[in-house]
C-alpha positions as CSV (number, residue, x, y, z in Angstrom):
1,X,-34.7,-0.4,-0.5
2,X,-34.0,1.4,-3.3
3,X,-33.4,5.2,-1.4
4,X,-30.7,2.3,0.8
5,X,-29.2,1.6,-2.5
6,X,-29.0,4.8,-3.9
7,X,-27.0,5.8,-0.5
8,X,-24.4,3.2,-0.6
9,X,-23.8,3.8,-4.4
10,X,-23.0,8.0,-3.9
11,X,-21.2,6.5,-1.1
12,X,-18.6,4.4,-2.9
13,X,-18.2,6.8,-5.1
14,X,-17.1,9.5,-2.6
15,X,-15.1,6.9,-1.5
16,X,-13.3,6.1,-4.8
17,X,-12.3,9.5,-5.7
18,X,-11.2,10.2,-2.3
19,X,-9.0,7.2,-2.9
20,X,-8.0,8.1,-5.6
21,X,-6.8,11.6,-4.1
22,X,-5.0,10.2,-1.6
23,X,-3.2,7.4,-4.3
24,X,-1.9,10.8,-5.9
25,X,-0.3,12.9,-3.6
26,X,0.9,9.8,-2.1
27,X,2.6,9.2,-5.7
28,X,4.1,13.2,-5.9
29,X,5.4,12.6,-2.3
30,X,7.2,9.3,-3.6
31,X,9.2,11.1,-6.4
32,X,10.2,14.2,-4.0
33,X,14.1,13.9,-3.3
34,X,15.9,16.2,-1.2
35,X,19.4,17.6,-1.6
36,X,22.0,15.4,0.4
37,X,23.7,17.3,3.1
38,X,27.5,17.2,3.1
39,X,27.8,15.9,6.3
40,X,26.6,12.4,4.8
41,X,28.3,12.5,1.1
42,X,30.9,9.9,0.6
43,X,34.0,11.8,-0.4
């Protein structure tokens, strides 16, 4: 029971950080804004 344990807990913690990975780029890929082409300006 306890090795079953000991599984599951390095488990959710590979899980967490790669959460936590994926929460971040997700975040820098949020804030990226790309130049406006002319063709759609208001002018």
């Amino acid at each position: 029971m306890k090795k079953n344990n000991k599984i599951l807990m390095i488990l959710a913690t590979v899980a967490t950080a790669a959460a936590s990975l994926v929460a971040t780029s997700a975040c820098y890929w949020s804030f990226y804004q790309p130049e406006e082409p002319k063709s759609l300006r208001e002018e």
